[in-house]
Residue, then its C-alpha position, 0 to 999 in steps of 0.5 A: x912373767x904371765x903366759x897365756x894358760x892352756x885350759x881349752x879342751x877338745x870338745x869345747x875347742x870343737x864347739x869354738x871352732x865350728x862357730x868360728x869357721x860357720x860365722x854368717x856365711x850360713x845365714x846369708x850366702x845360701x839364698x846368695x848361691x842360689x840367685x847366682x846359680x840356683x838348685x846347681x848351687x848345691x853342686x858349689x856346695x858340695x865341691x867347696x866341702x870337699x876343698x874345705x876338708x882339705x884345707x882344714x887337713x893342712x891346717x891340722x898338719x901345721x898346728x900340729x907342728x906350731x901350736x901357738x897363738x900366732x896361728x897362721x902368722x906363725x906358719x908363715x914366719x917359720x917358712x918365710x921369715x919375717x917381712x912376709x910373715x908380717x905381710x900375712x900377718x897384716x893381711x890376717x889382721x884386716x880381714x878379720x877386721x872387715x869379717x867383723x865389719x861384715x858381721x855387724x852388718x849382717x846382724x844389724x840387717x837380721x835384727x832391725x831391716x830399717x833405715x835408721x843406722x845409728x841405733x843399730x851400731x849402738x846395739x852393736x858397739x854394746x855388744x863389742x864393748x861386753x864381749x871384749x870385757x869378757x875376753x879381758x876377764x880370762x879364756x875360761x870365761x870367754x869359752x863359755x861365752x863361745x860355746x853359747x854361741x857355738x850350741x845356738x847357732x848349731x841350734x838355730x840351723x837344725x830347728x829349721x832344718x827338720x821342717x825344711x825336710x819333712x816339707x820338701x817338695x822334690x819339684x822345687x829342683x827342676x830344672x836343676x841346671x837354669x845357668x851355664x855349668x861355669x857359673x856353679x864355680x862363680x858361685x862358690x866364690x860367693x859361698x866360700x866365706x861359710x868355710x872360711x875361718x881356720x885362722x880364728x881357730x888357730x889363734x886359741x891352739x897356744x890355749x889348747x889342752x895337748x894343742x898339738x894333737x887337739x887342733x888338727x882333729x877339731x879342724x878337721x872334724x869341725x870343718x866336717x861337721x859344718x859340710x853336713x849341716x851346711x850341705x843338709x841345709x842348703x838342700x832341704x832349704x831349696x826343697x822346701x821353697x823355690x829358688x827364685x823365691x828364696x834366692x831373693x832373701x836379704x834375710x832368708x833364715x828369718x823367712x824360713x823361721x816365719x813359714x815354719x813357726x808363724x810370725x812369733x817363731x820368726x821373731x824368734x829366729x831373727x833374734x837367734x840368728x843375731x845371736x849367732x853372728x854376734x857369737x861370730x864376732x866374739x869368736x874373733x873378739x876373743x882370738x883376734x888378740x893372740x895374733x897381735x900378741x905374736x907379732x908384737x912378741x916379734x917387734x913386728x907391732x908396738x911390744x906394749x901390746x905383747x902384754x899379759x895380764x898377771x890375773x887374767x893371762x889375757x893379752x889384755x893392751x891388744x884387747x883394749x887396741x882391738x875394741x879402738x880398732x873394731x869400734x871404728x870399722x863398726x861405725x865406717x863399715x855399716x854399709x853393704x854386706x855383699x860390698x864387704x864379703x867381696x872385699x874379704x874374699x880375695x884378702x882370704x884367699x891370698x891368705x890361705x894360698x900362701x899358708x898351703x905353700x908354707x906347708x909345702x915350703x915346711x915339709x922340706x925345709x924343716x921335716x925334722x919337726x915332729x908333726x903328730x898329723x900329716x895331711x896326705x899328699x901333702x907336697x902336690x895337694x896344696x898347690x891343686x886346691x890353690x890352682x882351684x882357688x885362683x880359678x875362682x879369682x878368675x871367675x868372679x873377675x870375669x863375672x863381677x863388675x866391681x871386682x878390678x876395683x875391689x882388688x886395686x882397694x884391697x891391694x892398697x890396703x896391704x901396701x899400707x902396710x909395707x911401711x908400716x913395717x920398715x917403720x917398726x923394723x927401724x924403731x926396734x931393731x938397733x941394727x936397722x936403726x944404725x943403718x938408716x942413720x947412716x943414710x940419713x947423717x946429712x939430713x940430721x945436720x941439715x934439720x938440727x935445728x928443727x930436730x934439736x931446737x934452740x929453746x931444748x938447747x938452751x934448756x940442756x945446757x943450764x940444767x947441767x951447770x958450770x962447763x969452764x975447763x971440765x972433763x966431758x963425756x959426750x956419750x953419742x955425739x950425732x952430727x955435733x949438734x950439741x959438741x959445738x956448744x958443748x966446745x965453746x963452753x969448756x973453752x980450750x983448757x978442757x976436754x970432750x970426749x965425743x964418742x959415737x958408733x954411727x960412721x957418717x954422723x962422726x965424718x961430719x963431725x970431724x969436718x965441723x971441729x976442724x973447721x972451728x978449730x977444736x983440738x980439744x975435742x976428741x972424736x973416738x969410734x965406737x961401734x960398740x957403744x950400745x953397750x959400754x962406755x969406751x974403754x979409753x975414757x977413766x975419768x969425766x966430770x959429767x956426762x952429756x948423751x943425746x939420743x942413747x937411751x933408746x939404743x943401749x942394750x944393757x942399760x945397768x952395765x952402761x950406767x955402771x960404767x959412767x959411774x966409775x968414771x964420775x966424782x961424786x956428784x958429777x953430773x950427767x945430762x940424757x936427751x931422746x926422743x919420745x911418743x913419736x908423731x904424739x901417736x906412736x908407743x915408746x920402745x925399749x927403756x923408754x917404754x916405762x919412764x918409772x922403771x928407767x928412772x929407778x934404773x938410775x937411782x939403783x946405779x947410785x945417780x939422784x936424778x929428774x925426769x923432764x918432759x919437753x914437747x916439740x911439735x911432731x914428737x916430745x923429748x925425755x930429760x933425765x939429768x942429775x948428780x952421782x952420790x953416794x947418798x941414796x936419799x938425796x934429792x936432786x934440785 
């Protein structure tokens, strides 16, 4: 099976990692910080550097201990377990779709300052289409492209930040402090996106040369690296032009750019801070995968997208699901840049809240894992910085006005997704699905005829022949939706053996066959039946399953067995259900109907595979003979 291949090094996973953290943060929320707080803002600036350093010192300690592509999906699920580390997971999955929402916007604000949308989010979608295709074509590729974008971007901030220093004009600070003190922290949570984006990095550490001992020095280092261009940035910016002014910028680098270089130079600037912010979405573009590689590798998304490709070793199906994804939030989320950050920062800090508990949770719950960096102070650290970021929650609830009804949107989101988890708990996990079909034994009987309808009755039952006084074997008998018929046609001279592994599905069963008055039907429980045929049945004359094909476990030893017990050309008949909704993917056997039709042919049945369509989901037919003759054809 194809694995992801580890061919980044450290100085290209520092370059990836300064352009994933940076993203536009840099570009926009100076001028931001500035009109909230104006020359103070320099002081939210330097405290969130020094959080920012720490945070990054915890993630270094935690990819130093799971360097894999899951990241901080990873972290979670090794100190919380599965329900929660989906939930972080989903919460990772949404912000960085509206990051790269937010990204396209900031870059369609920098290009064309028009009106007219849709040009721009056709620029953007070509651009998403060939980052994606780059992303596709293999990591080696896609670094290159990263580092491109790392080395502009870098490029672009000090190409205005020498011009910025030798034209600093030291008035431009008084006064320094022109709001109340308080308002310095309800700035730093506008300005906090600039730092914000470890998470991106970790994705790449399963790529990652010696990513143990590679990620925590490019975190940190890189985390390092972008306080000093940032600070040096903000600093000589506010000096080289007054606050008020530069505060009132949508797009502050393109005016710092014209002032510096002339009206060519600030052409040249917008189209290199677009390239910037691009860069930034490919950043995610590219990472973005490896999270749902992991939780798909977990059953905790459809395991189609856990793929590799065996040229590539990419995750080449999660590729294809992030362009589908992306392009949409492109189109719905052309809107206000300041909206979106705001959406995106509580989403942040919830994340990045519950990833420092996780090394606390870690340190004790596991500290025989080697960790080949420990951040200091690591058991009170974590919870200090994370008091800081909920009093920041709380200034920016107190200051802004939309900010009730950003978190009631944003919470909805993430119930979105609790769901959305019990769904694929119950489609992949055999013992989950064995209880809530116990649950729900009575609805079942209830809607038979809607879940089992007369035209797919009547299309099973002649497909399989003649029933008078034959041997069945009903292989998963349900609520006897289908032994009912199946008993009247073998008449009282035959015989069905009706084994089921669901208790409730065979107390109602029981209840239906006393009422007709069946002594020829057998009912067997078999909680086992998942991966055998009973031990009790040595002979059939054919074989009737319904709904057991997406439950069998070792499918080659069950089919085995059913043809021990059949003659030659006995005949078999298999239901289930398939493309849920018509929307959702098919697990397990049924994932590949060519490999489940071979499956077949290698145990020695000669066999068709049918589609039936309902009308919330399609039905999968696989009926036949047993032979003895490999090239026999079944008609």
């Amino acid at each position: 099976m194809a694995e992801l291949k580890k061919v980044l090094s450290m100085p290209v996973m520092l370059i990836i990692t300064i352009n994933s953290i940076m993203g536009t943060g840099i570009f926009f929320l100076p001028a931001i910080g500035a009109r909230i707080a104006g020359p103070a803002s320099m002081i939210s600036w330097g405290i969130l550097a020094i959080l920012s350093i720490y945070i990054a010192m915890c993630f270094g300690e935690l990819t130093s201990m799971f360097p894999t592509a899951g990241g901080v999906y990873e972290f979670s699920k090794q100190a919380y377990g599965g329900f929660f580390s989906f939930i972080i997971g989903w919460i990772t999955f949404l912000a960085g779709n509206i990051t790269i929402a937010m990204l396209i916007v900031g870059a369609i604000q920098y290009l064309l300052p028009l009106q007219i949308i849709w040009p721009k989010i056709l620029i953007s979608l070509m651009f998403i289409l060939i980052f994606n295709i780059i992303a596709y074509k293999g990591m080696k590729l896609s670094s290159v492209m990263l580092v491109t974008f790392g080395i502009i971007t870098m490029s672009t901030l000090i190409l205005l930040i020498i011009p910025n220093l030798i034209k600093l004009n030291m008035n431009n600070y008084q006064p320094f402090f022109v709001t109340p003190i308080p308002i310095i922290f309800f700035a730093i949570f506008f300005i906090a996106e600039t730092f914000f984006g470890w998470e991106t990095a970790t994705f790449l550490a399963g790529e990652t040369k010696d990513g143990e001992k590679t990620m925590p020095k490019v975190l940190i280092l890189g985390t390092i690296i972008i306080a000093i261009i940032s600070l040096t940035f903000v600093f000589s910016s506010l000096g080289f032009v007054s606050w008020k002014v530069f505060g009132n910028f949508e797009a502050p680098l393109a005016y710092l750019g014209t002032a510096h270089y002339g009206s060519l130079g600030g052409d040249v600037f917008t189209i290199l801070v677009y390239m910037s912010i691009i860069g930034s979405v490919a950043g995610w573009i590219v990472s973005a995968p490896r999270l749902i590689l992991s939780m798909a590798e977990d059953k905790l998304l459809p395991q189609q997208l856990a793929s590799i490709h065996p040229k590539y070793f990419t995750p080449h199906k999660a590729i294809i699901f992030q362009i589908i994804i992306t392009s949409i939030l492109v189109v719905v989320g052309a809107a206000s840049y300041a909206v979106l950050l705001e959406m995106l920062l509580p989403f942040l800090i919830f994340m990045y809240s519950v990833v420092l508990i996780a090394l606390v949770v870690l340190r004790f719950k596991k500290p025989e894992i080697k960790r080949y960096y420990k951040v200091p102070f690591g058991k009170t650290g974590p919870f200090l910085v994370i008091a800081f970021m909920l009093f920041l929650m709380y200034m920016w609830i107190e200051n802004s006005t939309n900010a009730v009804q950003i978190l009631k949107i944003g919470a909805s989101f993430i119930l979105f997704g609790v769901p959305l988890y019990f769904l694929l708990l119950f489609y992949y996990d055999p013992d989950a699905i064995i209880k809530i079909n116990n649950y729900i034994a009575y609805l079942k009987l209830w809607f038979e005829k809607i879940l089992y309808p007369i035209g797919l009755r009547t299309k099973l039952f002649n497909l399989v022949g003649e029933y008078r006084e034959k041997i069945i074997l009903e292989y998963g008998s349900n609520v006897g939706t289908l032994t009912m018929e199946l008993a009247e046609r073998v008449g009282p001279n035959g015989k069905i053996y009706a084994t089921e592994m669901i208790e409730n599905n065979l107390k109602i069963l029981k209840k239906r066959i006393d009422k007709k008055g069946h002594k020829h039907v057998e009912l067997i429980y078999d909680p086992h039946q998942v991966n055998r045929i009973h031990p009790k049945i040595d002979y059939a004359d054919m074989v009737f399953s319904s709904e057991m094909l997406s439950y069998i476990q070792d499918l080659e030893k069950v089919l085995k067995e059913i043809h021990k017990i059949l003659p030659e050309n006995g005949r078999i008949c298999f239901v289930d259900y398939i493309d849920f909704f018509k929307i959702m993917p098919n697990g397990g056997h049924l994932s590949d109907l060519k490999k489940l039709k071979k499956k077949f042919l290698d145990a020695g049945f000669s066999i068709n595979v049918e589609k039936h369509k309902g009308l919330f989901w399609n039905y999968i037919i696989v009926y036949g003979i047993k032979t003895s003759k490999k090239d026999i054809v079944f008609v």
